[in-house]
VEXDREN-2710 file (C-alpha; in Angstrom, 1 decimal):
% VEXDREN-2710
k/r/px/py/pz
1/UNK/17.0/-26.6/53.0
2/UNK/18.4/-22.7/53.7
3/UNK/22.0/-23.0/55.9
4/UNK/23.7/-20.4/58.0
5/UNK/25.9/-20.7/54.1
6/UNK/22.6/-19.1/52.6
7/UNK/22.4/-16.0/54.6
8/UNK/25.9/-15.1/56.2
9/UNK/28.1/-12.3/55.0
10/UNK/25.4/-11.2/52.6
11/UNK/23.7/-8.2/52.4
12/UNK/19.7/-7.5/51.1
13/UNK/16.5/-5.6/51.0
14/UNK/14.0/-6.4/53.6
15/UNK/10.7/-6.0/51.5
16/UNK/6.8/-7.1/51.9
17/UNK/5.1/-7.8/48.5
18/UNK/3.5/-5.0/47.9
19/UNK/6.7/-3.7/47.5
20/UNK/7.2/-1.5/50.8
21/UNK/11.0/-1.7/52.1
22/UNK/11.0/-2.6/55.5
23/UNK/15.3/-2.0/56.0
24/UNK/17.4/-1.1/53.1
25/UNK/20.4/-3.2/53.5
26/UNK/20.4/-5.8/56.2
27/UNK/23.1/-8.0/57.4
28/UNK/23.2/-11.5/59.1
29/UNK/25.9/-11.6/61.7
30/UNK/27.7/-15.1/62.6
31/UNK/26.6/-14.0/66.2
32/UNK/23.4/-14.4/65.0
33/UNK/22.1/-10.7/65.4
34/UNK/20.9/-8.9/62.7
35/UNK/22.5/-5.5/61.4
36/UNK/20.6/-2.6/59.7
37/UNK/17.2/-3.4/60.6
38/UNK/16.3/-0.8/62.4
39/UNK/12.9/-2.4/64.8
40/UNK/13.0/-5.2/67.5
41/UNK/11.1/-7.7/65.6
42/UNK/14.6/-8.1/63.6
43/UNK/16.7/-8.6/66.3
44/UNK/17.8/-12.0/66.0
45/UNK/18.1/-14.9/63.3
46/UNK/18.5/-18.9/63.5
47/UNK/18.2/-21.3/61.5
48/UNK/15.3/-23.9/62.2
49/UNK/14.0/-27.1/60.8
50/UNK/11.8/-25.0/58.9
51/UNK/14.0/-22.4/57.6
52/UNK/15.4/-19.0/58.3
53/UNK/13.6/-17.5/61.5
54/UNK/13.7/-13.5/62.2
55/UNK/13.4/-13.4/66.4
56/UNK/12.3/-10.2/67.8
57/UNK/14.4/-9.0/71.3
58/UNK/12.5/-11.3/73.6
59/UNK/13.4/-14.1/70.9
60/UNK/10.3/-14.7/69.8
61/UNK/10.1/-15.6/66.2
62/UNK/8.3/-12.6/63.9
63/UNK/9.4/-13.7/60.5
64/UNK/10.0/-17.5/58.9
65/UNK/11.4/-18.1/55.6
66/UNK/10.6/-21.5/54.1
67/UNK/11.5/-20.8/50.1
68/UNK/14.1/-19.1/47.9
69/UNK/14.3/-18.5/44.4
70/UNK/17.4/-17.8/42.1
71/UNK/17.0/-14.7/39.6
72/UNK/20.1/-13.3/38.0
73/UNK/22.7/-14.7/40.3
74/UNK/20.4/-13.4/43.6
75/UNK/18.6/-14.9/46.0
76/UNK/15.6/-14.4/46.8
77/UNK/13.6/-15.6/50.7
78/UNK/9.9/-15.8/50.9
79/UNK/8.8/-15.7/54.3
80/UNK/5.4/-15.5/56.5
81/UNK/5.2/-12.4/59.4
82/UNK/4.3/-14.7/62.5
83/UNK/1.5/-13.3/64.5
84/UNK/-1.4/-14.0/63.9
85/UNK/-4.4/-11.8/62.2
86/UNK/-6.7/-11.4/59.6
87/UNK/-4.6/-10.8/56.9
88/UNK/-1.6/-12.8/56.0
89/UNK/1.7/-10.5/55.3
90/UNK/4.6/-12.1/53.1
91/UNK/7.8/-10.8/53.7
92/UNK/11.0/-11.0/51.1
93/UNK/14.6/-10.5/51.4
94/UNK/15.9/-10.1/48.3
95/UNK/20.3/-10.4/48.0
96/UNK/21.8/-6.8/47.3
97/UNK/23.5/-7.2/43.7
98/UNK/25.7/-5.2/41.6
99/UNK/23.7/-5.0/38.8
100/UNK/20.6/-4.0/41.8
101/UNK/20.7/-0.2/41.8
102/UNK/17.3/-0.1/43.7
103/UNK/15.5/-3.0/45.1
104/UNK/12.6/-1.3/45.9
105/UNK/11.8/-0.4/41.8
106/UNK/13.0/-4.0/40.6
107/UNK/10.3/-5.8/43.0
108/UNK/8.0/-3.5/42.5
109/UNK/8.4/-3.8/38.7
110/UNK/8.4/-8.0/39.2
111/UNK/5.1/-8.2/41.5
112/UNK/3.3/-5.5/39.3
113/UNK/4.3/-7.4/36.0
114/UNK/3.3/-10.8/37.7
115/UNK/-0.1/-9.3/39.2
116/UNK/-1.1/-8.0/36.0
117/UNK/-0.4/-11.3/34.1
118/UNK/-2.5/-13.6/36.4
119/UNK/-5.6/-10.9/36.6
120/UNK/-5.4/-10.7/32.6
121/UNK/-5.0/-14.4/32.6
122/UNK/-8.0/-14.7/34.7
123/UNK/-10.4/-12.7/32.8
124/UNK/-9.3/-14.2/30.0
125/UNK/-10.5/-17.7/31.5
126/UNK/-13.6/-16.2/33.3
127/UNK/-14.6/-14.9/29.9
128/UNK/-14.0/-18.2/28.2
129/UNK/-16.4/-19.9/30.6
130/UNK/-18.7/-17.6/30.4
131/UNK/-18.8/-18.3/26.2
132/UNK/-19.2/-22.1/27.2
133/UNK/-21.8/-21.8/29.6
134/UNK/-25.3/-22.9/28.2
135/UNK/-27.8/-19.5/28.8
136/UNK/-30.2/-19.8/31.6
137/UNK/-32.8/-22.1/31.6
138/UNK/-35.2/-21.7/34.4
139/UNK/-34.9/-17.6/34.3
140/UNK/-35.1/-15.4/31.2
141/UNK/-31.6/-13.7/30.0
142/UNK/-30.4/-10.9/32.1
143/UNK/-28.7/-8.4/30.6
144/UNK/-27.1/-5.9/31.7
145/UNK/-26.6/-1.9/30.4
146/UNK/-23.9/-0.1/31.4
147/UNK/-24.5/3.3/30.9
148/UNK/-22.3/6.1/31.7
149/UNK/-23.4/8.7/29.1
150/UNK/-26.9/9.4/28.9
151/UNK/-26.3/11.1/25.8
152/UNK/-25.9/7.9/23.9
153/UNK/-28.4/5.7/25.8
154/UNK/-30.8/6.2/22.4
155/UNK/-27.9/4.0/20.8
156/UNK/-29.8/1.3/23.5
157/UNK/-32.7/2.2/24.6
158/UNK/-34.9/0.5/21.9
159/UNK/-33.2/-2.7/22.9
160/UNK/-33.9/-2.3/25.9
161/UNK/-37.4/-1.5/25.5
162/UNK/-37.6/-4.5/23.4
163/UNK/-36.0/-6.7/25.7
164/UNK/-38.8/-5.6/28.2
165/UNK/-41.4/-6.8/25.8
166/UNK/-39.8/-9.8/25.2
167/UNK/-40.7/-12.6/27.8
168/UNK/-37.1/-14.2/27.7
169/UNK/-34.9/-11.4/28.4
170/UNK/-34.6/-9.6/31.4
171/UNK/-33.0/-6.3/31.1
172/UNK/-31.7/-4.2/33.9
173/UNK/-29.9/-0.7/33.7
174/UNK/-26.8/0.3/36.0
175/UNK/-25.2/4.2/35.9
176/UNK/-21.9/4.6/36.2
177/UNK/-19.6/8.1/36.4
178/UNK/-17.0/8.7/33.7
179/UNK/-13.9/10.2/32.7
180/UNK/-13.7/12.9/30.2
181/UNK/-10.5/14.7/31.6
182/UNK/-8.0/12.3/29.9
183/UNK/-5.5/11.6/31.9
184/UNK/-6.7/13.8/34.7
185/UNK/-8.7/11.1/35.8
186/UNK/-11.9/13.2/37.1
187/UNK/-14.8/10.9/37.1
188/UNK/-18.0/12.6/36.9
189/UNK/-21.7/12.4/35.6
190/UNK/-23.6/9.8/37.4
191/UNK/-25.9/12.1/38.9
192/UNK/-26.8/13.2/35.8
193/UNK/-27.1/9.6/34.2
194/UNK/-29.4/9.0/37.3
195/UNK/-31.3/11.9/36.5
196/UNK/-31.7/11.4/32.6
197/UNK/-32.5/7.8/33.0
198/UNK/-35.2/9.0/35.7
199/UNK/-36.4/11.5/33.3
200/UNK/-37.0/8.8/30.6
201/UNK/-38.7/6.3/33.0
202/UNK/-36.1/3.9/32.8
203/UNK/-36.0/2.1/36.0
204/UNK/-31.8/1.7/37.0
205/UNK/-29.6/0.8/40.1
206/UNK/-26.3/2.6/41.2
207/UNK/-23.8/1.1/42.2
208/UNK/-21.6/3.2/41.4
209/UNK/-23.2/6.6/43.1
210/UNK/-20.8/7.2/45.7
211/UNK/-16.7/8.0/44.7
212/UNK/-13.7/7.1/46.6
213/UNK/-11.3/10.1/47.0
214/UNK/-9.4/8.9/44.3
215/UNK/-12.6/8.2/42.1
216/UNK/-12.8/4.7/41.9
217/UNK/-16.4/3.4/42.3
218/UNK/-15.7/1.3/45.4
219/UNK/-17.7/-2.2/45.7
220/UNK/-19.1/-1.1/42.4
221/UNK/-18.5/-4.5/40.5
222/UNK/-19.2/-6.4/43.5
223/UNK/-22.8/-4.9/43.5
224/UNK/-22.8/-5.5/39.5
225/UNK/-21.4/-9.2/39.7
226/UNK/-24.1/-10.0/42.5
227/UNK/-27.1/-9.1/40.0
228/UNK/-25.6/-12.0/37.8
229/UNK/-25.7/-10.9/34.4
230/UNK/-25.6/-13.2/31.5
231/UNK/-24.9/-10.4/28.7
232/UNK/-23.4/-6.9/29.5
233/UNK/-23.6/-4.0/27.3
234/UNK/-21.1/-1.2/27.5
235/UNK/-21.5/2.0/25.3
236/UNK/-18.1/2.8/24.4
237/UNK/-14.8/1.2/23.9
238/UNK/-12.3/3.4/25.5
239/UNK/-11.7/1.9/28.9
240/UNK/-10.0/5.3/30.2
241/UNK/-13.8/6.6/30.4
242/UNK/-14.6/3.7/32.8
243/UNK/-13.8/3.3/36.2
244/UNK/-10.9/0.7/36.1
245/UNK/-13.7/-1.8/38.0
246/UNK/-15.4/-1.8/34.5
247/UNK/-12.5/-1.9/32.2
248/UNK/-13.3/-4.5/29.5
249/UNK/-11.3/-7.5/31.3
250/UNK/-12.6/-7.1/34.3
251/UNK/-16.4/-7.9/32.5
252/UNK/-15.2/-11.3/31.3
253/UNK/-17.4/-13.2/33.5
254/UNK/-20.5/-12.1/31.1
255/UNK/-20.6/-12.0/27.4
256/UNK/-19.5/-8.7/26.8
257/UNK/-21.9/-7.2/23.5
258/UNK/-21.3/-3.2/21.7
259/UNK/-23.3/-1.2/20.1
260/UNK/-21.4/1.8/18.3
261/UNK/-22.2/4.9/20.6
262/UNK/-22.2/6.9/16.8
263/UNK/-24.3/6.5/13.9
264/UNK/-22.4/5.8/12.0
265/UNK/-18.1/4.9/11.4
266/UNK/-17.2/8.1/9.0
267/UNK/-13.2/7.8/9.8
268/UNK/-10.2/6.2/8.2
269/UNK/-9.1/6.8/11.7
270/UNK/-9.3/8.6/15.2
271/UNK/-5.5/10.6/15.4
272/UNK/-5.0/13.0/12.9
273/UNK/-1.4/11.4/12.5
274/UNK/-2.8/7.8/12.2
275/UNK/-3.0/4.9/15.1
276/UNK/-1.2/2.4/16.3
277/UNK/-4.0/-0.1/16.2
278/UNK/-7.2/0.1/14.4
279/UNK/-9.3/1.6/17.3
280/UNK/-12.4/1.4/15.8
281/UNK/-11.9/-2.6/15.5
282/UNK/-9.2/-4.0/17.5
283/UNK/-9.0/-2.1/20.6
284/UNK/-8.7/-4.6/24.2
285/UNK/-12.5/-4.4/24.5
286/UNK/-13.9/-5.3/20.7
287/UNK/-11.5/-8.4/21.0
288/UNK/-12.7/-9.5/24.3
289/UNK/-16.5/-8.7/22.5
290/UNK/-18.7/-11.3/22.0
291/UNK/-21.1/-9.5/19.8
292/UNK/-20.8/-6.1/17.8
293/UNK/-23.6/-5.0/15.9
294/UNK/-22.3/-3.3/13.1
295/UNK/-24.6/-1.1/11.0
296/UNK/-24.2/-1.9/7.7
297/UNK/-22.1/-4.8/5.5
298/UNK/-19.7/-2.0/4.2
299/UNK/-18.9/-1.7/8.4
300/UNK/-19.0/-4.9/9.2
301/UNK/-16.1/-5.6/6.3
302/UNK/-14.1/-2.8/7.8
303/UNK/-13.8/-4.1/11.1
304/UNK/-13.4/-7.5/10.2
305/UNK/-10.6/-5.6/8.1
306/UNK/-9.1/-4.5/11.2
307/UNK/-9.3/-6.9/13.5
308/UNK/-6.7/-9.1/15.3
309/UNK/-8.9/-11.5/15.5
310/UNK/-11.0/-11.4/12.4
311/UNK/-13.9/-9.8/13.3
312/UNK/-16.0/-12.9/13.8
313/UNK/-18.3/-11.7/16.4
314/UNK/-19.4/-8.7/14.4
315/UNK/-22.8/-8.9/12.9
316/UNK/-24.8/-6.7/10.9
317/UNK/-28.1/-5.5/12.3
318/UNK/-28.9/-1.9/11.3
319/UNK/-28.7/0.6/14.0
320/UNK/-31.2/1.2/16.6
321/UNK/-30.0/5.3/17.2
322/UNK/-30.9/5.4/13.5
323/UNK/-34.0/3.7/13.5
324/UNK/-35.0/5.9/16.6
325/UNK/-33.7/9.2/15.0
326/UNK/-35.7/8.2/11.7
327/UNK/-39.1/7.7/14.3
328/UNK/-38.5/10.9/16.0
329/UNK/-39.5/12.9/13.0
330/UNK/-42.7/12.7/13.7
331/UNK/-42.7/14.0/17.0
332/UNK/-40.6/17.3/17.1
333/UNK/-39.7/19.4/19.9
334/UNK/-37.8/22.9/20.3
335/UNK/-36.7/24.4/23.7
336/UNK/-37.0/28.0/22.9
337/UNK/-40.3/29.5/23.4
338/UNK/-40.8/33.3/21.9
339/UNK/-42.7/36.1/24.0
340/UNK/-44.2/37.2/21.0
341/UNK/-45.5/33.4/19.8
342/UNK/-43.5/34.2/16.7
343/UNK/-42.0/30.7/14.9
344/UNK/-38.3/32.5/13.7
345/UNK/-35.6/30.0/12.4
346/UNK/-34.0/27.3/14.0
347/UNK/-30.5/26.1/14.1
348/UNK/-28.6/24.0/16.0
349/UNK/-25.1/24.7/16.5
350/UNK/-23.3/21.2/18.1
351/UNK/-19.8/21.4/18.4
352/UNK/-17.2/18.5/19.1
353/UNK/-14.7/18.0/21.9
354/UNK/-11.8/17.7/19.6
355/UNK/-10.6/21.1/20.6
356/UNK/-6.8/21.2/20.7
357/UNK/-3.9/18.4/20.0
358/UNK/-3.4/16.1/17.2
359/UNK/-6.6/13.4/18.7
360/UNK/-9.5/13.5/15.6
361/UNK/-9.0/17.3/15.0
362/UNK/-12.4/18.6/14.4
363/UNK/-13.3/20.5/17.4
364/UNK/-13.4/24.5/16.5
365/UNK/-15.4/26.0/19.4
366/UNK/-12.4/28.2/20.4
367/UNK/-12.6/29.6/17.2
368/UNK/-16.1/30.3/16.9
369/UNK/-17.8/31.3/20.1
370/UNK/-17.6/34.6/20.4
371/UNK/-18.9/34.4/16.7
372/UNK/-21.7/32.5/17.6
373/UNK/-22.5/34.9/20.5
374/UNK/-22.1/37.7/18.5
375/UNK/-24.7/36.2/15.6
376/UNK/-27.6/35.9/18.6
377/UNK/-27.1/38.9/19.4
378/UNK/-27.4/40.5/16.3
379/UNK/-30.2/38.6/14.6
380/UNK/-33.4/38.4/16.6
381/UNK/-35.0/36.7/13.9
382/UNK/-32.8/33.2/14.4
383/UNK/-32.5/31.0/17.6
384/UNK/-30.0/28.8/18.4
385/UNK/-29.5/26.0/20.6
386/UNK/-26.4/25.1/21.4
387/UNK/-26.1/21.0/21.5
388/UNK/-22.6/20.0/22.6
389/UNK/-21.0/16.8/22.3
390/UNK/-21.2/15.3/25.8
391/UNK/-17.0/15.6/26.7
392/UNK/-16.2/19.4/25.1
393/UNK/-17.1/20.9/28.5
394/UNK/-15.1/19.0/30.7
395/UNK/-12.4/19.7/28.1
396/UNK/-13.0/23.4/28.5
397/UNK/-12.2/23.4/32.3
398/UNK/-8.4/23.5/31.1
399/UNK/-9.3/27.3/29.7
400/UNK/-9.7/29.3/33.4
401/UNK/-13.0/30.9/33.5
402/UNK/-13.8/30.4/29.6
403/UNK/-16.8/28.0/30.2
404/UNK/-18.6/30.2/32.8
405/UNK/-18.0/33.4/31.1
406/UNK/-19.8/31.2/27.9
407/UNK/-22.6/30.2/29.2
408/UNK/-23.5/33.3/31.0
409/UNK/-23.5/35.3/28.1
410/UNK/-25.1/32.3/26.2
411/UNK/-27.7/31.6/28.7
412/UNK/-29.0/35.4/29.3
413/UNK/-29.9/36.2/25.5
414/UNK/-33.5/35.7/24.8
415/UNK/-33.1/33.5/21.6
416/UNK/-30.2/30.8/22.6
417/UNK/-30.6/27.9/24.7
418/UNK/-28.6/25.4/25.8
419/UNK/-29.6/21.0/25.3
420/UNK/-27.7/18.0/27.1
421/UNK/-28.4/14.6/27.6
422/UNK/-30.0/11.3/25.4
423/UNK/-32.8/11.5/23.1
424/UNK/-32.5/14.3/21.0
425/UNK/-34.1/12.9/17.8
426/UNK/-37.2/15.2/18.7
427/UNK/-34.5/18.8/18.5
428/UNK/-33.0/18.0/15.6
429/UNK/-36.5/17.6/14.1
430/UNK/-37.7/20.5/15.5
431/UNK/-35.2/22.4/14.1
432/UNK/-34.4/24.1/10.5
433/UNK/-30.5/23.9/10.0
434/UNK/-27.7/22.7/11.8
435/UNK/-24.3/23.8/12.2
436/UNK/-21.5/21.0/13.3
437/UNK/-17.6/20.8/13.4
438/UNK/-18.1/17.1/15.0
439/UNK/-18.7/13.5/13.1
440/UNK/-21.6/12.0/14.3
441/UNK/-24.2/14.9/13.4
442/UNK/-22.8/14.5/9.7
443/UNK/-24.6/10.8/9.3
444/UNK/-27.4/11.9/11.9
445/UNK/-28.9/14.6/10.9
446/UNK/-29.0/13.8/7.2
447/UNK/-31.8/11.8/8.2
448/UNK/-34.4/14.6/8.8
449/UNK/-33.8/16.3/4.9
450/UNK/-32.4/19.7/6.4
451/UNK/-29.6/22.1/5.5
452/UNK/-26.5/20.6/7.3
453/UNK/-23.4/23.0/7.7
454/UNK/-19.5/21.6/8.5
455/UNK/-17.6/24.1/10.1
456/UNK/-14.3/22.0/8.9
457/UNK/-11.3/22.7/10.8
458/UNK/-8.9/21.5/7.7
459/UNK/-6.5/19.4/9.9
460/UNK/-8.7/17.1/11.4
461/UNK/-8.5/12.6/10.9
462/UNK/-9.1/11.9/7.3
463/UNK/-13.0/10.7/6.4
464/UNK/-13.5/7.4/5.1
465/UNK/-15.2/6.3/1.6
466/UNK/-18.9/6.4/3.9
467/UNK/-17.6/9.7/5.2
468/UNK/-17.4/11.2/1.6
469/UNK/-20.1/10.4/0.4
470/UNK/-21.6/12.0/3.5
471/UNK/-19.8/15.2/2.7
472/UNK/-21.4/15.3/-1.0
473/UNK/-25.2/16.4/1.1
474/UNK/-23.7/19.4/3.3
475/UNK/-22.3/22.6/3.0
476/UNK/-18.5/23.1/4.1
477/UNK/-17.4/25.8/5.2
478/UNK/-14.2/27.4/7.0
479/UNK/-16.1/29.8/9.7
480/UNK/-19.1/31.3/11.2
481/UNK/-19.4/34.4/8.6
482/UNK/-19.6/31.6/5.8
483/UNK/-22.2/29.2/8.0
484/UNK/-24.2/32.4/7.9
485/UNK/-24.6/34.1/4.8
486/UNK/-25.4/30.3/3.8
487/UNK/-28.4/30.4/6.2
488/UNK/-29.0/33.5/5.5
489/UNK/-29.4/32.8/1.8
490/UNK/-31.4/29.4/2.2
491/UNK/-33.9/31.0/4.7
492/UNK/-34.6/33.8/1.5
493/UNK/-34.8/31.3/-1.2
494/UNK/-35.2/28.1/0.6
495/UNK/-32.2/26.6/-1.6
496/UNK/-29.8/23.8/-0.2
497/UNK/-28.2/22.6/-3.4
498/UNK/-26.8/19.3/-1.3
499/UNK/-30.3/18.2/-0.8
500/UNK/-30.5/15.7/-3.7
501/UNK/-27.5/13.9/-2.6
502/UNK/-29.4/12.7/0.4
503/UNK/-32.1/10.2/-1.4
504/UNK/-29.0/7.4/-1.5
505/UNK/-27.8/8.1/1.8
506/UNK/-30.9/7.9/3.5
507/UNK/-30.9/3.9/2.1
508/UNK/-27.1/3.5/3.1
509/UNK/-28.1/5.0/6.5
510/UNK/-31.1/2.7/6.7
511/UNK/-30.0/-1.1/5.5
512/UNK/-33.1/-2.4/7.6
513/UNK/-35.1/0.2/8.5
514/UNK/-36.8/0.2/12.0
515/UNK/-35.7/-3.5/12.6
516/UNK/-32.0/-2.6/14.0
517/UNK/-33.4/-3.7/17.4
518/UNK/-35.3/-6.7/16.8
519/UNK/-32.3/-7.8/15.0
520/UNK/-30.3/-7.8/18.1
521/UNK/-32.1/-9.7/20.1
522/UNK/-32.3/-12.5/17.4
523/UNK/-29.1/-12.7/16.9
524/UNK/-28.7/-13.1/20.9
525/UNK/-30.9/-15.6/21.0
526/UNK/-29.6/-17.5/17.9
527/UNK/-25.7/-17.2/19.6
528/UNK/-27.3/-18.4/22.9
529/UNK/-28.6/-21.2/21.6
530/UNK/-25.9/-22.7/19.7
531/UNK/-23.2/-21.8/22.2
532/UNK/-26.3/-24.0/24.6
END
């Protein structure tokens, strides 16, 4: 029961709970007036049979407080605004302390510390039910494909094209926009993950098409949570990519599955300093993870290595990219198309992102663009197509004017082009050599038996045992002039003397070749059924 003992002679904050400060310091006279408040609805105060009553200057009650809490010697009043409307508003006074610099920060602190502990508590629970439901009996399994970067989709798309085939799976494909910009926070690139998808035939919903001001994808879950999904792939693991709607928590109420986004896990680690946490295994997302499909055993012991929690849902299944990759050789394609009908040679040049701080390390295109422009300009008898890993050109927007200065000068020469987006098995066998500073190419391209150049920036994260013995089938070197008179010397004498390196990792690459997605979906249906 609060007395006129409670509240008199005291002095607090006059708060709501979302942390807005409605009067800074306000008194309760023994006249019963209130001081400092600053608006009629605080005029007055009384106490009632149901508390402590704020009474506006007609004395009509506005404000009644019905529970207190203690913290740290303070009290604390939890009170209801009176009139009536759609949305219930809490109001608090919280006691002015001397250890209470500023109110406002300390409840905002509090109610942001205590919201974020029941939402993660909640997902936690909503994604423990959803392990101990039984799968769908009187529909086949819907799954769900998040895709936010049609560049990787080929890391899916063969399960998803199985899962068509299948008659107990139902598969359905949802775009998103993502961040690139760090901690910018620019979300971009649904429209062209509409438009890739479209291309491909692959039949998708958007419910995430339209951006708030701020760039959230507004109702964007709802829309996701309404088509009921039973399974939910996501291509990547860093939640800053997402929008926060689709951070790995908030999927809890399906069984969240991963597929690696790269061929292939070449890295000790991702900072050139070392992590903090294993992010290859143990980031938020892989422990919340029902499945990930790991490529090979020697994975699958690495991030069981690394894993908080042990990695038991990891299973080995091949990888479908690979298996596509390996199929795409016999259908080649190449964007360039000489006036002359003359076949000259082809090299793809696919830098990384990784352009500047102490993050992997790898990226060297500000080191070797005006090189590479200056080699298609002087040798008509090469093209080169310029395949970029998916984030460097959002990265490149922090350089005023650098990109579009690039890419005019790229686009307008008769023997360059440029190649974005998913399914590009079909250019790298079209082409003759490659030339990469990045990670993934160095598993992927080893597949089609071609001269593969690493333009190694010397400071970048450290390679793993799989990652050496990648290294032992290309050719390293420190710039453009080397990557050249490499080429140069192969297209004379047609020698690439890391060429018989490849035979054992082709079969390292390959554990179960062409069955990657297959694999998959046994193994979902195998986890369905015992978890039925």
């Amino acid at each position: 029961m609060i007395t006129k003992d409670d509240v008199v002679a005291r002095t607090f904050a006059f708060l709501r709970t979302d942390g807005t400060e409605l009067a800074h310091q306000l008194e309760l006279l023994p006249n019963g007036t209130i001081s400092g408040a600053g608006h009629p609805n605080e005029t007055f105060w009384d106490i009632t049979p149901d508390g402590l009553a704020f009474l506006n200057e007609n004395g009509i009650a506005t404000t009644l407080f019905s529970r207190t809490q203690q913290r740290g010697g303070q009290t604390i009043f939890f009170g209801t605004y009176c009139p009536s409307g759609s949305t219930q508003i809490v109001h608090m006074l919280w006691e002015w302390g001397s250890s209470s610099p500023s109110i406002q920060a300390a409840i905002e602190h509090r109610l942001v510390k205590h919201i974020d502990r029941r939402i993660h508590d909640l997902g936690q629970t909503l994604n423990l039910v959803a392990r101990k439901l039984p799968p769908p009996t009187r529909r086949p399994v819907r799954v769900l494909f998040l895709v936010h970067a049609i560049e990787t989709w080929d890391s899916l798309m063969d399960i998803y094209e199985a899962m068509r085939a299948a008659p107990d799976f139902e598969p359905i494909v949802a775009t998103l926009p993502r961040n690139y910009h760090g901690e910018k926070c620019i979300f971009e690139g649904e429209l062209a993950n509409h438009e890739g998808l479209r291309r491909l035939g692959v039949a998708h919903i958007r419910p995430a098409a339209e951006l708030s001001e701020t760039g959230e994808a507004e109702n964007a879950l709802d829309i996701v949570k309404a088509v009921s999904p039973d399974i939910i792939f996501r291509q990547s693991p860093w939640d800053a990519d997402f929008p926060a709607a689709f951070c790995a928590a908030a999927l809890g109420f399906a069984r969240l599955c991963y597929v690696p986004y790269y061929g292939f896990n070449l890295l000790e680690h991702y900072n050139v300093k070392g992590d903090h946490c294993d992010l290859y295994a143990d980031q938020g997302f892989h422990r919340l993870c029902w499945r990930i499909y790991a490529e090979s055993d020697v994975t699958a012991r690495r991030m069981q290595m690394g894993s908080a929690r042990g990695g038991d849902n990891v299973v080995v299944a091949g990888h479908p990219k690979l298996d596509r990759l390996w199929n795409a050789r016999e259908r080649p394609a190449w964007p360039i198309v000489a006036a002359d009908g003359v076949r000259r040679f082809r090299v793809i040049w696919a830098p990384h992102h990784s352009i500047r701080g102490n993050w992997l390390g790898f990226g060297r295109f500000l080191q070797s663009y005006e090189a590479m422009l200056e080699w298609a300009r002087q040798d008509a008898n090469v093209e080169i197509v310029l395949k970029p890993h998916p984030a460097l050109f959002a990265k490149l927007r922090d350089e005023p004017g650098l990109l579009d200065r690039f890419l005019h000068d790229w686009r307008v020469l008769p023997n360059t082009a440029l190649v974005e987006g998913g399914d590009y098995g079909p250019l790298l066998a079209g082409s003759d050599a490659m030339l990469t500073d990045g990670i993934s190419f160095l598993a992927e391209y080893q597949l089609f038996a071609k001269p593969l150049v690493f333009l190694d920036s010397a400071h970048h994260s450290p390679f793993n045992a799989i990652g050496l013995e990648m290294l032992k089938a290309v050719c390293r070197v420190d710039d453009v002039a080397s990557a050249r008179v490499f080429l140069d010397e192969f297209r004379r004498t047609g020698n690439d003397p890391a060429a018989p390196a490849r035979s054992d990792i082709i079969e390292t690459l390959l554990p179960y070749p062409g069955q990657a997605a297959q694999r998959v979906l046994e193994d979902l249906r195998a986890g369905l059924s015992i978890e039925g």
